[in-house]
C-alpha positions in Angstrom: 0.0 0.0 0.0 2.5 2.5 -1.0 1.5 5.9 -1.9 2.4 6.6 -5.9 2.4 10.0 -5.8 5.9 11.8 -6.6 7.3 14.0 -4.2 7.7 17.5 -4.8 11.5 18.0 -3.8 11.5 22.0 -5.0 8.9 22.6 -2.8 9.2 20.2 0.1 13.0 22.4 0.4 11.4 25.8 -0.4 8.9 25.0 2.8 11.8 23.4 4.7 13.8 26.4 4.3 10.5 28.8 5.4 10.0 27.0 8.3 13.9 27.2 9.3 14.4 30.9 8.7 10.9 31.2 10.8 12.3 29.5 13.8 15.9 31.4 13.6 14.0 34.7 13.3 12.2 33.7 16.3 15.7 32.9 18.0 17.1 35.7 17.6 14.0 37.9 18.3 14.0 36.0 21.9 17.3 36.4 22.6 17.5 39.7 21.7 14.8 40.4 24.0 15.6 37.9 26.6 19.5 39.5 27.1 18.9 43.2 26.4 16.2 43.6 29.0 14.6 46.4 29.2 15.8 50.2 27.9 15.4 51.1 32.1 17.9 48.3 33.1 20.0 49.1 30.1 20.4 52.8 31.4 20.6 51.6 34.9 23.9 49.2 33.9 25.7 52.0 31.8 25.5 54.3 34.5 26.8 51.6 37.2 29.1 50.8 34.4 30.6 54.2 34.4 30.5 55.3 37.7 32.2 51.7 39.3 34.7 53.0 36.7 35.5 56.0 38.1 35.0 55.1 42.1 37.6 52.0 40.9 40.2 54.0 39.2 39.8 57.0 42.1 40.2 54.4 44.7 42.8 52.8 43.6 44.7 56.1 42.8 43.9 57.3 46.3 45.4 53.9 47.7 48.8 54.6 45.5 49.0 58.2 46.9 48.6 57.0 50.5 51.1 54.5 49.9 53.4 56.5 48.0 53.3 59.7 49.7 52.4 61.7 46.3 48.9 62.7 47.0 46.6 63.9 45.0 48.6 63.2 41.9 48.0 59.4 41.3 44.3 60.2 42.5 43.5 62.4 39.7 45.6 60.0 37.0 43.2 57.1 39.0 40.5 59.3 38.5 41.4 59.8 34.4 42.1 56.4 34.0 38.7 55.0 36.0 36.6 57.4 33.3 38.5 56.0 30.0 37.7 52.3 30.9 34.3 53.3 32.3 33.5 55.1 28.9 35.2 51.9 27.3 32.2 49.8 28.9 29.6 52.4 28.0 30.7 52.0 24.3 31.0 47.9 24.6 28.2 47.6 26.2 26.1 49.8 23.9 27.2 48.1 20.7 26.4 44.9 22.3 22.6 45.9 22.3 23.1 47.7 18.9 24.2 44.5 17.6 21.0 42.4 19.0 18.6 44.6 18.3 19.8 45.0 14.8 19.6 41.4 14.2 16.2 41.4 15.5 14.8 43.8 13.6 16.2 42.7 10.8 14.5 39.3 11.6 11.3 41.3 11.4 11.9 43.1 8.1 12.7 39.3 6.8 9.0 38.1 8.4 7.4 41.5 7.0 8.5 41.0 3.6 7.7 37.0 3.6 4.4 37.9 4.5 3.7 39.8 1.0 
């Protein structure tokens, strides 16, 4: 009792390959979602970002001086130094999230046009 119908290879791959980019679009919409959080607890971790940063570089700086016995000049290099790599975080972090959300809503422009 076999079925004697031929199979439609063409289309069997053209549905296979609709159903794939479905379920990656949906992957990376959830992750980009999932990770990035909310534009509030984005804000929230640049500004902890930056300011651990600076308290870091300060502190450490302000150690060096009392050590050293050359205060406030390591302090304010700390302080310079603690702003560059907090800034360097800012920027990381923020093309991080660029990145995601760019995939993602390219993954919508891809389900907007396959809808057409």
């Amino acid at each position: 009792m076999s079925d004697s119908r031929p199979i439609d290879e063409a289309a069997l791959d053209r549905r296979l390959a609709e159903a794939r980019a479905a379920a990656d679009a949906e992957v990376v919409r959830a992750e980009a979602s999932r990770t990035a959080g909310t534009a509030m607890g984005i804000g929230f971790r640049i500004g902890i970002e930056l300011v651990v940063g600076v308290c870091i570089g300060t502190g450490g700086g302000y150690a060096l001086d009392r050590w050293l016995h050359t205060a406030p000049w390591l302090m304010i290099v700390g302080l310079i130094v603690g702003f560059a790599a907090g800034l360097r975080n800012v920027f990381r972090s923020a093309d991080e999230y660029g990145k995601k959300w760019d995939a993602a809503d390219a993954a919508d422009r891809a389900d907007k046009t396959d809808g057409k």
